[in-house]
NUROVEX-431189 format. One record per residue (C-alpha): chain; residue in one letter; x, y, z; residue number from 1. Coordinates in steps of 0.25 Angstrom, whole numbers, m for minus. Last residue first. Layout:
<nodes>
@mol: A; type: A; X: X; Y: Y; Z: Z; seq: NUM
...
</nodes>
This chain:
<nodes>
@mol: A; type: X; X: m126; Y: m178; Z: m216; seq: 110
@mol: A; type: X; X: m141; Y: m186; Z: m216; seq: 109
@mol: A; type: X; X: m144; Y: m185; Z: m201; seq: 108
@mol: A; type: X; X: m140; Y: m174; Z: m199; seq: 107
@mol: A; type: X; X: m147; Y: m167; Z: m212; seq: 106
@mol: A; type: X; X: m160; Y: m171; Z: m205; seq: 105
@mol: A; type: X; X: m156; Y: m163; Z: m193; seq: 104
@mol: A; type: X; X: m152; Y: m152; Z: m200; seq: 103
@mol: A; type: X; X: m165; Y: m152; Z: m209; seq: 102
@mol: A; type: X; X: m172; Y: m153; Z: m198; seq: 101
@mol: A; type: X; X: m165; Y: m142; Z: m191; seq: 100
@mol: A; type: X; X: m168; Y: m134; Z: m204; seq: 99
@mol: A; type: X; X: m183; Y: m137; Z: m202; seq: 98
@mol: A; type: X; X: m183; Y: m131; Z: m188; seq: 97
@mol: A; type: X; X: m175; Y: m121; Z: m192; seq: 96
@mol: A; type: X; X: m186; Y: m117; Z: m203; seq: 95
@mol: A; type: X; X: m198; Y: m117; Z: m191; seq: 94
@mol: A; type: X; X: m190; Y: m109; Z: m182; seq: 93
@mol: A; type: X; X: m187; Y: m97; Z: m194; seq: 92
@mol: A; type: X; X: m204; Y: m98; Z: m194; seq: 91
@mol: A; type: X; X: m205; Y: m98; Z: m182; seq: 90
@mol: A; type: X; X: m197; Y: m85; Z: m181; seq: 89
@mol: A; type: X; X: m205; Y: m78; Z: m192; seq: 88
@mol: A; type: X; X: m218; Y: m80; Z: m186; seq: 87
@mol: A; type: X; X: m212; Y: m76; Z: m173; seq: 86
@mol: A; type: X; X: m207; Y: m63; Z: m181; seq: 85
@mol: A; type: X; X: m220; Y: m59; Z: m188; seq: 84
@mol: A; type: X; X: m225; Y: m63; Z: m173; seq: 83
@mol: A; type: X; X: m218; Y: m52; Z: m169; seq: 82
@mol: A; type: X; X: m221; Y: m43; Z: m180; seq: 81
@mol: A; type: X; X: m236; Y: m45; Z: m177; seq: 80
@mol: A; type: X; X: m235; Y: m41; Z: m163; seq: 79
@mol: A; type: X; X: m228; Y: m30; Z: m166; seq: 78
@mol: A; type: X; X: m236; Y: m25; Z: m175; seq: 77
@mol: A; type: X; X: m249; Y: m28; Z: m163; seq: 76
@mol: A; type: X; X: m242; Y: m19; Z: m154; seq: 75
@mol: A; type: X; X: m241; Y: m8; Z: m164; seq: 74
@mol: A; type: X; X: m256; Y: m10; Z: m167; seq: 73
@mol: A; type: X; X: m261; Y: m10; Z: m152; seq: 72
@mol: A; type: X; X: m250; Y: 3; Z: m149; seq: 71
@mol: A; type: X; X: m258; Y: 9; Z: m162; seq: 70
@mol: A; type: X; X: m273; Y: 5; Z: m156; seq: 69
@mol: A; type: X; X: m267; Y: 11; Z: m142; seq: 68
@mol: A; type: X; X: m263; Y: 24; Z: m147; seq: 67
@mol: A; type: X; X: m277; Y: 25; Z: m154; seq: 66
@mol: A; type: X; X: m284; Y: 20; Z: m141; seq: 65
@mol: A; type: X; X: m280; Y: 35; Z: m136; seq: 64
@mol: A; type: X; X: m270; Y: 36; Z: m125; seq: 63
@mol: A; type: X; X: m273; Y: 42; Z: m112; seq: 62
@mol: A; type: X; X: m274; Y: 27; Z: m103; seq: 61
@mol: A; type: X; X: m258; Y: 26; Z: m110; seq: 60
@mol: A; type: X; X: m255; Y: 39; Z: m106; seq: 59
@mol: A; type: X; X: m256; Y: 37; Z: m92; seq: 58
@mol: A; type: X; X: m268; Y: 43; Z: m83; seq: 57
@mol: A; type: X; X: m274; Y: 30; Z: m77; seq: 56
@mol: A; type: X; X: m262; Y: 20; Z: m74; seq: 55
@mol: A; type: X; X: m265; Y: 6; Z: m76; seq: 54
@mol: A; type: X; X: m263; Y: 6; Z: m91; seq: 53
@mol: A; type: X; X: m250; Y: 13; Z: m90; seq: 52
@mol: A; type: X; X: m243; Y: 3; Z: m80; seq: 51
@mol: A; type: X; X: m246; Y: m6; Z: m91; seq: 50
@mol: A; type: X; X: m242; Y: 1; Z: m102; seq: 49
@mol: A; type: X; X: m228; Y: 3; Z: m93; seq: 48
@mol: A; type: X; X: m228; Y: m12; Z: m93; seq: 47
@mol: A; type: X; X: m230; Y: m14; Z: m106; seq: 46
@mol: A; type: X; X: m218; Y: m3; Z: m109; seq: 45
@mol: A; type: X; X: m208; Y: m11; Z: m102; seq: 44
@mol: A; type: X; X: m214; Y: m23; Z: m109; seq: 43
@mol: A; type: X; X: m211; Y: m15; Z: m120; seq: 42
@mol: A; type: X; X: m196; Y: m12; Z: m119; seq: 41
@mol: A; type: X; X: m192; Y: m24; Z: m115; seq: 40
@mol: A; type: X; X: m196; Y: m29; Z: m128; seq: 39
@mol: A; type: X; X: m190; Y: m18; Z: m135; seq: 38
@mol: A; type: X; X: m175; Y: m22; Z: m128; seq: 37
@mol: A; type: X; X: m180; Y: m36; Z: m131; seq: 36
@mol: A; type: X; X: m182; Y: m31; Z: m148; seq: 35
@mol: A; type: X; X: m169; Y: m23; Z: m147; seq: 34
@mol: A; type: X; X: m160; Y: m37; Z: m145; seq: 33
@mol: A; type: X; X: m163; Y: m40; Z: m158; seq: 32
@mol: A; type: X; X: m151; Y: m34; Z: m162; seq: 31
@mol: A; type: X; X: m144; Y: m43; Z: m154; seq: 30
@mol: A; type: X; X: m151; Y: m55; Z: m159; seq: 29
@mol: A; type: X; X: m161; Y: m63; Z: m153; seq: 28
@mol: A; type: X; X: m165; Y: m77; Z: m153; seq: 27
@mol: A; type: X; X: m180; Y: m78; Z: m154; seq: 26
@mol: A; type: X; X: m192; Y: m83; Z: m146; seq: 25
@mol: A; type: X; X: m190; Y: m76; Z: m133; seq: 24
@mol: A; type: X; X: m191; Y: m62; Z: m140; seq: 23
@mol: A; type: X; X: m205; Y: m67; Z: m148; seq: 22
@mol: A; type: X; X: m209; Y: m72; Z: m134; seq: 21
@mol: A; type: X; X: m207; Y: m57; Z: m128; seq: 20
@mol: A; type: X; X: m213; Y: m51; Z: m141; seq: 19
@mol: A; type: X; X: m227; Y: m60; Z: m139; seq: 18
@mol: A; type: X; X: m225; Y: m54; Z: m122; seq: 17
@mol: A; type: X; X: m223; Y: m40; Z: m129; seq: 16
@mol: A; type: X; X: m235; Y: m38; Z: m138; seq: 15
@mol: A; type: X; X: m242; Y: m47; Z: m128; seq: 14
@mol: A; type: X; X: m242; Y: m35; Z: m118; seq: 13
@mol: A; type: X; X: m244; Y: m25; Z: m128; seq: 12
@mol: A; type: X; X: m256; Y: m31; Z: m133; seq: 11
@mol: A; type: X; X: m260; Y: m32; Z: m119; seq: 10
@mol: A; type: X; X: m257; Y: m18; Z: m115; seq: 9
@mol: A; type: X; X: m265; Y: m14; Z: m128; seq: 8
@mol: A; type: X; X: m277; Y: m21; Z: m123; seq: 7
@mol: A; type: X; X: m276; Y: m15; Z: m109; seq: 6
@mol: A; type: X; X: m275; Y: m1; Z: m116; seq: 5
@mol: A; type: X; X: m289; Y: m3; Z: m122; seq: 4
@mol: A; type: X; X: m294; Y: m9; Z: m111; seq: 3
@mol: A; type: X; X: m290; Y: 5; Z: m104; seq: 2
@mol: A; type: X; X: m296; Y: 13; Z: m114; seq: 1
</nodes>
């Protein structure tokens, strides 16, 4: 079980590191402000998993594989519907760019 659990910690783990560097990489709005509060919120939570994993009698060592196949699939929609927005964001990049080509070229002609 514990393997198990060491899987889902890393899962986790990377969940909130690819979350971190998808945070660094935008610019922010105020209503967006409640996706860093989250962030926060689960690396709070890694570390508690963490704490857990290491102790014997907590809930997490208790818990069936079936909660930890459902916190392994949330985890992996999340992921997903970060790089949906990564995608998304390079993409929003890639036409700037061009656009500031075209500025660039329409200096020179105007």
């Amino acid at each position: 079980m514990i393997e198990t659990h060491e899987k889902a910690y890393a899962e986790i783990k990377s969940l909130y590191d690819e979350l971190q560097t998808y945070l660094d990489s935008i610019i922010m709005t105020p209503e967006q402000e409640h996706i860093c509060l989250k962030c926060e919120k689960l690396g709070d939570k890694i570390v508690e998993y963490n704490i857990s994993i290491i102790t014997n009698n907590s809930r997490l060592s208790q818990s069936s594989n079936e909660v930890l196949s459902s916190l392994l699939e949330e985890v992996s929609l999340a992921r997903a519907t970060i790089k949906n927005d990564i995608n998304k964001l390079k993409s929003v990049a890639k036409a700037a760019s061009a656009i500031d080509k075209v500025l660039e070229k329409l200096v020179g002609v105007v």
